[in-house]
C-alpha positions as CSV (number, residue, x, y, z in Angstrom):
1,X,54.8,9.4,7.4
2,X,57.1,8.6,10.3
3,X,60.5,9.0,10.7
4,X,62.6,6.0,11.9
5,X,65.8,7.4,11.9
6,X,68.4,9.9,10.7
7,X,71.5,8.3,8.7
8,X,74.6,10.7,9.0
9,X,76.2,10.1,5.7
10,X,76.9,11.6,2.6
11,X,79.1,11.4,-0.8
12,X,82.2,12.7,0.1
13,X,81.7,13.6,4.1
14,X,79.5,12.8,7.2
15,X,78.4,16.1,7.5
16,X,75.0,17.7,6.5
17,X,74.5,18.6,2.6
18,X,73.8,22.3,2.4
19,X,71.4,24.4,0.2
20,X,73.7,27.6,-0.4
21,X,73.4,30.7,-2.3
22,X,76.7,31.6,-4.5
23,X,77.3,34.3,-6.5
24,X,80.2,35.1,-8.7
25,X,83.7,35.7,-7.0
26,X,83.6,39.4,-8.4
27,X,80.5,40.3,-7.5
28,X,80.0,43.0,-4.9
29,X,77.2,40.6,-3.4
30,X,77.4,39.6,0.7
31,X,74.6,38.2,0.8
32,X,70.9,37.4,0.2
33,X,69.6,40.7,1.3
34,X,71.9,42.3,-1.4
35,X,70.4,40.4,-4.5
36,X,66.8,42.8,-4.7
37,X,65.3,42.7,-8.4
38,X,68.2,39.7,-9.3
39,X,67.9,36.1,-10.9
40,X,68.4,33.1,-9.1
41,X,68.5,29.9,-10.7
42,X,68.3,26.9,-8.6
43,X,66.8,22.8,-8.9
44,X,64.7,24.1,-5.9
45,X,62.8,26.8,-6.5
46,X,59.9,26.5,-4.0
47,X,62.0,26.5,-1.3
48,X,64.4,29.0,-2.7
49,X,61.4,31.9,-3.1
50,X,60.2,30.9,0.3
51,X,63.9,32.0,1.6
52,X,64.1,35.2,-0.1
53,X,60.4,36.4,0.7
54,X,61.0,35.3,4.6
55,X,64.3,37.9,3.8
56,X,62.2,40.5,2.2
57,X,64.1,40.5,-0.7
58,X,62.3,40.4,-4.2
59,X,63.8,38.2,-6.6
60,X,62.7,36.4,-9.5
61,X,63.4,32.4,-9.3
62,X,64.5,30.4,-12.6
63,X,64.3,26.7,-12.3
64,X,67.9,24.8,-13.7
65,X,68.0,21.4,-14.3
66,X,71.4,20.3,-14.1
67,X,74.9,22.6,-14.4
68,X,73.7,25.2,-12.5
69,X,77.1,26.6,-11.6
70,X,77.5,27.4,-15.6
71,X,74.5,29.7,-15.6
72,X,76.2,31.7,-12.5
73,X,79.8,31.1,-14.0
74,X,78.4,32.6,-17.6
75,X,76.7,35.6,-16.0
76,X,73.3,34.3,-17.3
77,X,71.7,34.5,-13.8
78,X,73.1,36.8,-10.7
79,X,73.4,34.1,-8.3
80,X,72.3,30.3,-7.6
81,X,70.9,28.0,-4.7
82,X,72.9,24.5,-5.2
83,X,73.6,21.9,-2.8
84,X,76.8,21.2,-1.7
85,X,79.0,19.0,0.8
86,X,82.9,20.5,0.4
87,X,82.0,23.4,-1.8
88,X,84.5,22.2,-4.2
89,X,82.5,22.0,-7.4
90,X,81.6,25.8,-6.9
91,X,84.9,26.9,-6.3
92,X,86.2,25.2,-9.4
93,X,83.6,27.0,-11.6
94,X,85.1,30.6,-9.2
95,X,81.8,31.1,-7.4
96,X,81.5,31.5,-3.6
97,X,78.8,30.9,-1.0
98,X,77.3,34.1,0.6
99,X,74.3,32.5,2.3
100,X,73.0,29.0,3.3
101,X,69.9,28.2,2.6
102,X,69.0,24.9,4.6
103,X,71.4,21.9,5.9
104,X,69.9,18.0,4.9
105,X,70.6,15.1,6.3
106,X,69.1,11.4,4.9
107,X,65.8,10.0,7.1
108,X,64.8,7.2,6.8
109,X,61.0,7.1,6.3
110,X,58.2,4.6,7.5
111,X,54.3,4.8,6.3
112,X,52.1,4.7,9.3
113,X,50.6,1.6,8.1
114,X,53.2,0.1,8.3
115,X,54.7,1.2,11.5
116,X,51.2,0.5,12.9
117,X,52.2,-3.1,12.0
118,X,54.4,-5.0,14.6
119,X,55.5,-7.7,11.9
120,X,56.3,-5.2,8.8
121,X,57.7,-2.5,12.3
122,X,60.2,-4.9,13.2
123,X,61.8,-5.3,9.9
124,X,62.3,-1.5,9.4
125,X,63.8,-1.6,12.4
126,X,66.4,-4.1,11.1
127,X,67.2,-1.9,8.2
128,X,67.9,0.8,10.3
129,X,70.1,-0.9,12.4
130,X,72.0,-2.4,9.6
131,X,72.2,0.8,7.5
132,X,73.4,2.8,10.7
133,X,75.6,-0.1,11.2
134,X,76.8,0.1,7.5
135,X,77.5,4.0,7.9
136,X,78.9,3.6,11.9
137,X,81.5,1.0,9.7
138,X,82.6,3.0,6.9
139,X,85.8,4.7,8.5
140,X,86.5,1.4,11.1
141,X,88.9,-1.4,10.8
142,X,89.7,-4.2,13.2
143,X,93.5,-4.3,14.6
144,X,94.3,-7.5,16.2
145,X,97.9,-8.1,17.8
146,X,100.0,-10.9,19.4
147,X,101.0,-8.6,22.9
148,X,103.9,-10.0,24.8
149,X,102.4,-10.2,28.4
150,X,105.6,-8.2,30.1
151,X,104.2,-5.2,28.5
152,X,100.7,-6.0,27.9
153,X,99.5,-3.2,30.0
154,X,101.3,-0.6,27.8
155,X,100.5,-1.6,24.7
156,X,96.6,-2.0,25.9
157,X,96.8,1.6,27.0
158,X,97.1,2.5,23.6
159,X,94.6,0.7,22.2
160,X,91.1,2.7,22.0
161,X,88.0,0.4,23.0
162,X,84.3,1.6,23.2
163,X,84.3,-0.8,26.3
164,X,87.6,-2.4,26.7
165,X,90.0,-4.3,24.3
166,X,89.4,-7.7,23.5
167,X,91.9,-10.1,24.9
168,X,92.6,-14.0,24.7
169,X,95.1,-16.6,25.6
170,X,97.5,-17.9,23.4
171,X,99.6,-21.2,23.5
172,X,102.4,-20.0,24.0
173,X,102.2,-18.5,27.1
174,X,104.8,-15.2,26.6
175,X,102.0,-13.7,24.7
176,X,98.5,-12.8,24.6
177,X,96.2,-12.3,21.9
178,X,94.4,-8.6,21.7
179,X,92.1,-6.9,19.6
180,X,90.3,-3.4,19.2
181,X,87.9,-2.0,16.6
182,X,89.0,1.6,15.8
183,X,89.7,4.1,13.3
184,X,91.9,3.6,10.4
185,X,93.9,7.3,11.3
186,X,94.5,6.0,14.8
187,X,95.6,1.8,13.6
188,X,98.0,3.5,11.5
189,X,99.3,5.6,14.4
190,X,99.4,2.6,17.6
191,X,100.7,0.1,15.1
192,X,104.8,1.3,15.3
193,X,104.1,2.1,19.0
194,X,102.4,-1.7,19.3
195,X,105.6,-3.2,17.9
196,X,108.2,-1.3,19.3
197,X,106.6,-2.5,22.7
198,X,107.1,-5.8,21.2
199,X,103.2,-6.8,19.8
200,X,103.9,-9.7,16.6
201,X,101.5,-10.5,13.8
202,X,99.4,-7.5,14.0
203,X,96.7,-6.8,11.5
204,X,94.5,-4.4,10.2
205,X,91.7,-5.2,8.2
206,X,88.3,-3.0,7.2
207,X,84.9,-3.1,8.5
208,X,81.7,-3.2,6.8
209,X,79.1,-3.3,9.8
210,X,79.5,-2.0,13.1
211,X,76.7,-2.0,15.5
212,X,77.0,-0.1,18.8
């Protein structure tokens, strides 16, 4: 298999998904090394025995489909492996994370056969564009403004541009016409600072696709 690319996204956040090992909010455990001759329930087991024995710890490894939390929650295992992106759904269900197991990201995945194929190459190549482009777009919206030219280099200033902000002639010539691709967070911040510099007609509108 080859990998074509790694695509930062995820549920709730852009950061990895973690494997982590919680316990109980009571216990007395710290950590991995502290659960000798203990349960673990976990969806992953292989990978969760592999941990422990690489940590010389002896525990015995329950496979859980499904609500694993309750098993911890319900003191019907000591601890579990469960994956996780804010940590939210364990702390609701009082359990905290004493170890991380491994951090996950999604790949995207080619066969060789058809990597080895220029035709079938390209195309996965345009899916990874476009799905980078669709994650690269997720938190971006366009912000487009009608910039009086007596303080256009002001309000440019505060516009943040990967290269430079886009500007264009208007009709009437008092104003010119500029626009930026940024992140919601800072449109919401320049847009009072745009107007009170005089900018008009400026809008704010989301992204699906950006490519870089």
């Amino acid at each position: 298999m080859i990998e074509v690319c790694e695509l930062k996204y995820s549920k709730a956040t852009s950061r990895p998904a973690r494997w982590v090992l919680a316990v109980r909010d009571d216990s007395d455990i710290q950590s991995a090394k502290d659960m000798d001759g203990m349960t673990v329930a976990t969806e992953l087991p292989i990978t969760t025995g592999r941990f422990f024995e690489e940590q010389g710890v002896n525990v015995n490894v329950e496979y859980s489909w499904g609500t694993t939390e309750v098993k911890a929650k319900g003191k019907l295992v000591e601890g579990i492996v469960d994956i996780t992106e804010t940590g939210s759904s364990l702390r609701a269900n009082n359990l905290k994370i004493v170890d991380t197991i491994m951090e996950s990201t999604t790949r995207l995945i080619a066969n060789k056969e058809a990597w080895a194929d220029p035709a079938r190459r390209q195309k996965i190549e345009s899916i990874a564009l476009l799905l980078q482009a669709a994650i690269d777009g997720k938190d971006k919206i366009g912000l487009k403004a009608n910039i009086p030219r007596a303080t256009l280099d002001k309000c440019l200033a505060l516009m943040p541009a990967e290269t430079a902000p886009t500007v264009a002639d208007l009709t009437d010539s008092e104003f010119v016409s500029a626009e930026i691709v940024c992140t919601a967070i800072a449109g919401r911040e320049i847009t009072p600072k745009l107007y009170a510099l005089g900018a008009r007609g400026i809008l704010m509108y989301p992204l699906n696709v950006v490519v870089h």
